[in-house]
C-alpha positions, 0 to 999 in steps of 0.5 A: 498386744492384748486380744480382747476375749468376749465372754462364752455365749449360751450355746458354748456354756451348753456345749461345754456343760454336754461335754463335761457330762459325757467325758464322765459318763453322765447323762444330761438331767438338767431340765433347762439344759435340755430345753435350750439345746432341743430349741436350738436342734429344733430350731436348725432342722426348721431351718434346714428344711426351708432352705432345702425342702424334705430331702429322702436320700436314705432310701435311695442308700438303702437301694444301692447297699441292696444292688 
């Protein structure tokens, strides 16, 4: 039986260009390339934050490495 693949979204054609790029050591100079992955990031901490509010757990490890 034959699977049906459907053809690779935006976000894995992205991914995937990220990797190539860094498995040679190159930096991300794409212009577009960038934009479509800091509105995506953007896009995820907006959504982080209205689901779980601001949340400073960091000073709270940085008070434990302390004691």
């Amino acid at each position: 039986m034959k699977t049906i693949e459907s053809p690779p979204t935006q976000e894995q054609l992205d991914s995937q260009e990220i990797m190539r790029l860094a498995s040679e050591g190159k930096r991300v100079t794409d212009p577009e390339l960038r934009r479509r992955v800091t509105e995506r990031s953007e896009a995820a901490q907006r959504e982080m934050r209205d689901k779980f509010g601001v949340v400073n757990w960091a000073v709270d490890l940085i008070r434990e490495g302390r004691d």
